[in-house]
C-alpha positions in Angstrom: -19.6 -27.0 -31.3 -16.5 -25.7 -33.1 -14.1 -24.1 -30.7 -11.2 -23.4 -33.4 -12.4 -20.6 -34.8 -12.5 -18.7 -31.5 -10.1 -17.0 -29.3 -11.9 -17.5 -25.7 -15.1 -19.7 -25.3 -16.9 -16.7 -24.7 -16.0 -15.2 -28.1 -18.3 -15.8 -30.8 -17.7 -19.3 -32.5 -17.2 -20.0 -36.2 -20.8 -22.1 -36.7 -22.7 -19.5 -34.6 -25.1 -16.5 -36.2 -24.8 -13.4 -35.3 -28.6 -13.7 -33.6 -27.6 -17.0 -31.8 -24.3 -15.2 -30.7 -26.5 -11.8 -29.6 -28.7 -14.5 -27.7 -25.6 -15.3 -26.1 -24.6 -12.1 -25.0 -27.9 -11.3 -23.3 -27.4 -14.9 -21.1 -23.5 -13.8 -20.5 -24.4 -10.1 -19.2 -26.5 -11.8 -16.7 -25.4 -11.6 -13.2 -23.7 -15.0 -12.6 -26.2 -15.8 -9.3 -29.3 -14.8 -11.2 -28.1 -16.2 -14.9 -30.2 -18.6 -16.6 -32.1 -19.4 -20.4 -35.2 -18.4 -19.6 -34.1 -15.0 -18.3 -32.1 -14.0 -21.3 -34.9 -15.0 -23.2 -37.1 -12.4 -21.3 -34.1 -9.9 -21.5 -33.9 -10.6 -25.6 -36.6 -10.5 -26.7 -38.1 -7.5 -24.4 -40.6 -9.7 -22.2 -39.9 -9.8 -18.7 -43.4 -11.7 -18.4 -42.4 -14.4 -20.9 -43.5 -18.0 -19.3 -41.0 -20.2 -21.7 -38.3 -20.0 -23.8 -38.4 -20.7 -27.9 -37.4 -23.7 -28.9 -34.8 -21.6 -31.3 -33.7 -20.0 -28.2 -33.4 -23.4 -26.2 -31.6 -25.0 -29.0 -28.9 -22.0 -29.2 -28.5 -22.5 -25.7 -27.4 -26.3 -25.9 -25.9 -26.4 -29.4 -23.7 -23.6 -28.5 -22.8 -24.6 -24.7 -23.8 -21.4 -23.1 -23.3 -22.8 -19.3 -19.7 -23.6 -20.0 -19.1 -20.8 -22.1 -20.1 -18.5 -19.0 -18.4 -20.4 -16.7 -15.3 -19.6 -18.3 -15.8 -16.1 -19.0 -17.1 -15.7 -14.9 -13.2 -17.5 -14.3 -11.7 -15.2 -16.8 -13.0 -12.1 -14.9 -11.9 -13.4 -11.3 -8.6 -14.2 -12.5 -8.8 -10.3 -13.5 -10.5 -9.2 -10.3 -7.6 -11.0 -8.5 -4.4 -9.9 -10.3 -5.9 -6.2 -10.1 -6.1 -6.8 -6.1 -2.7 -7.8 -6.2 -1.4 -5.6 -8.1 -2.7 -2.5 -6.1 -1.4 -4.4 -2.9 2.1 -4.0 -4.5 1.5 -0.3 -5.8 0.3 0.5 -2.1 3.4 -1.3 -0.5 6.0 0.7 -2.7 3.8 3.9 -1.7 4.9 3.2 1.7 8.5 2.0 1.2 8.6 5.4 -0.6 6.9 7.7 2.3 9.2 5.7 4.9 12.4 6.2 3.0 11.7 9.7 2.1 10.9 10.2 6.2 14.0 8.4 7.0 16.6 10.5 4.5 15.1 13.7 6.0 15.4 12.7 9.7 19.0 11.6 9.1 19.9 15.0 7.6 17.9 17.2 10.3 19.9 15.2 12.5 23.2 16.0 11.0 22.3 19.5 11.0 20.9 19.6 14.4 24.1 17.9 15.6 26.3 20.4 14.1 24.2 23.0 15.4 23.7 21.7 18.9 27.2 21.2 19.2 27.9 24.6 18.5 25.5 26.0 21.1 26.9 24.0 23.8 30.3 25.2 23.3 29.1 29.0 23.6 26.7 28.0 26.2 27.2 29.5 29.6 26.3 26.7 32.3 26.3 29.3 35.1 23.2 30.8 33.7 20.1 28.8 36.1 18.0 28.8 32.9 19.9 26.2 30.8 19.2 22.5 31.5 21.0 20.6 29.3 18.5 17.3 29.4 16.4 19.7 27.6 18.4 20.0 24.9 19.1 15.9 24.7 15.0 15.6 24.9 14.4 17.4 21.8 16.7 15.5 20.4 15.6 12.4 21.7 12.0 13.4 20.8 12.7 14.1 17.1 14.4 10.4 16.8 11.1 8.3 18.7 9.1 10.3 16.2 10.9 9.3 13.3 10.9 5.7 14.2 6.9 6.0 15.5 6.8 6.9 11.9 8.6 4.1 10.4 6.5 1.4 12.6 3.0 2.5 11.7 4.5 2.3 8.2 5.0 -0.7 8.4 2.2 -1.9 10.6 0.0 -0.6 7.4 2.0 -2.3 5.1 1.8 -5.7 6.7 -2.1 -5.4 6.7 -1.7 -4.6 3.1 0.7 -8.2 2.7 4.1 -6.1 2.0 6.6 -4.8 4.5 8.8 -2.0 4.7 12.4 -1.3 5.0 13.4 -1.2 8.6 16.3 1.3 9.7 19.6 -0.3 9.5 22.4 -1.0 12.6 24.3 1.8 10.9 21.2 4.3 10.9 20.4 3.3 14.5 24.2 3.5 16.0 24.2 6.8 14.5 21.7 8.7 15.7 21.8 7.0 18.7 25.6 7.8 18.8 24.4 11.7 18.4 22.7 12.0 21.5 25.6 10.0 22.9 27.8 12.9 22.1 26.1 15.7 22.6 25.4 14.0 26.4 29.0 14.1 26.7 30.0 17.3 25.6 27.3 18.7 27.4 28.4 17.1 30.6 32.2 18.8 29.7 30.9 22.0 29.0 28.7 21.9 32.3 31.9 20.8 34.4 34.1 23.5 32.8 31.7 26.2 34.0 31.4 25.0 36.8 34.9 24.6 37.6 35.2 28.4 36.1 32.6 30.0 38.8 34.9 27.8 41.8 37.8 29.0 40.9 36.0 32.7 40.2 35.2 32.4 44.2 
């Protein structure tokens, strides 16, 4: 058998006909579990009865090396099979670094904003009116940030299943957002003391 001439085994090979090569095909298109001569044969030829092969058939078959020809095409697609799992792994682990980042960067700057905002609200709040509760406030808050890292986790619980992992929020993120709450605790607890130093000395 003359292997030169061809690219891959499974290509046709310089001493080969074009009917022994088209025999060929019909034993390579077989399912690999259910492959064998006699079955092309039947498949070739239009004869799903047929009891034997023909000795041309046969002799294609073992001049031509059609088991190890298969062989290596069935290895040449699994290597395939595998690199495309693999590679949709890592297309579905960026997906999620994306989606986490993107979720991050927004949190961040809602939190800026609600800061800001916040902040504001508590220094034209009046602490002698029985409706404000300032641990409402710092729950929203609060609630908002869990959510945001909820989000991050099951990111990243899907991405471990899918063998990547995702970015996890940094010590600076975590200090600062944390650090927001811490402030507007404080300032809260100022404000709340002022007005309640203003309605003592009011009486």
């Amino acid at each position: 058998m003359n292997h030169e001439e061809s690219k891959e085994l499974w290509d046709r090979l310089g001493n080969e006909t074009g009917r022994a090569y088209s025999a060929f095909c019909a034993f390579l298109c077989l399912p690999a579990g259910k492959r064998s001569v006699l079955e092309a044969y039947r498949s070739h030829v239009g004869n799903p009865t047929a009891p034997k092969v023909s000795d041309t058939f046969g002799g294609w078959s073992r001049r031509f090396a059609w088991c190890e020809r298969a062989a290596a095409y069935d290895e040449h697609l699994e290597r395939l099979r595998a690199n495309a799992v693999e590679e949709a792994i890592g297309e579905q682990a960026k997906r999620h670094a994306s989606l986490v980042e993107k979720a991050r960067y927004e949190t961040m700057e809602e939190l800026s904003a609600l800061h800001v905002g916040v902040m504001g609200y508590l220094e034209n709040l009046d602490w002698s009116d029985s409706g404000v509760r300032l641990p409402d406030v710092i729950q929203i808050v609060k609630l908002k940030l869990d959510a945001a890292m909820r989000f991050e986790e099951a990111a990243q619980a899907r991405a471990g299943g899918a063998g990547g992992r995702e970015p996890e929020w940094t010590l600076d993120e975590q200090e600062f957002a944390e650090g927001i709450i811490r402030e507007i605790e404080a300032e809260g607890d100022r404000e709340r003391r002022a007005g309640e130093e203003e309605e003592t000395s009011k009486s």
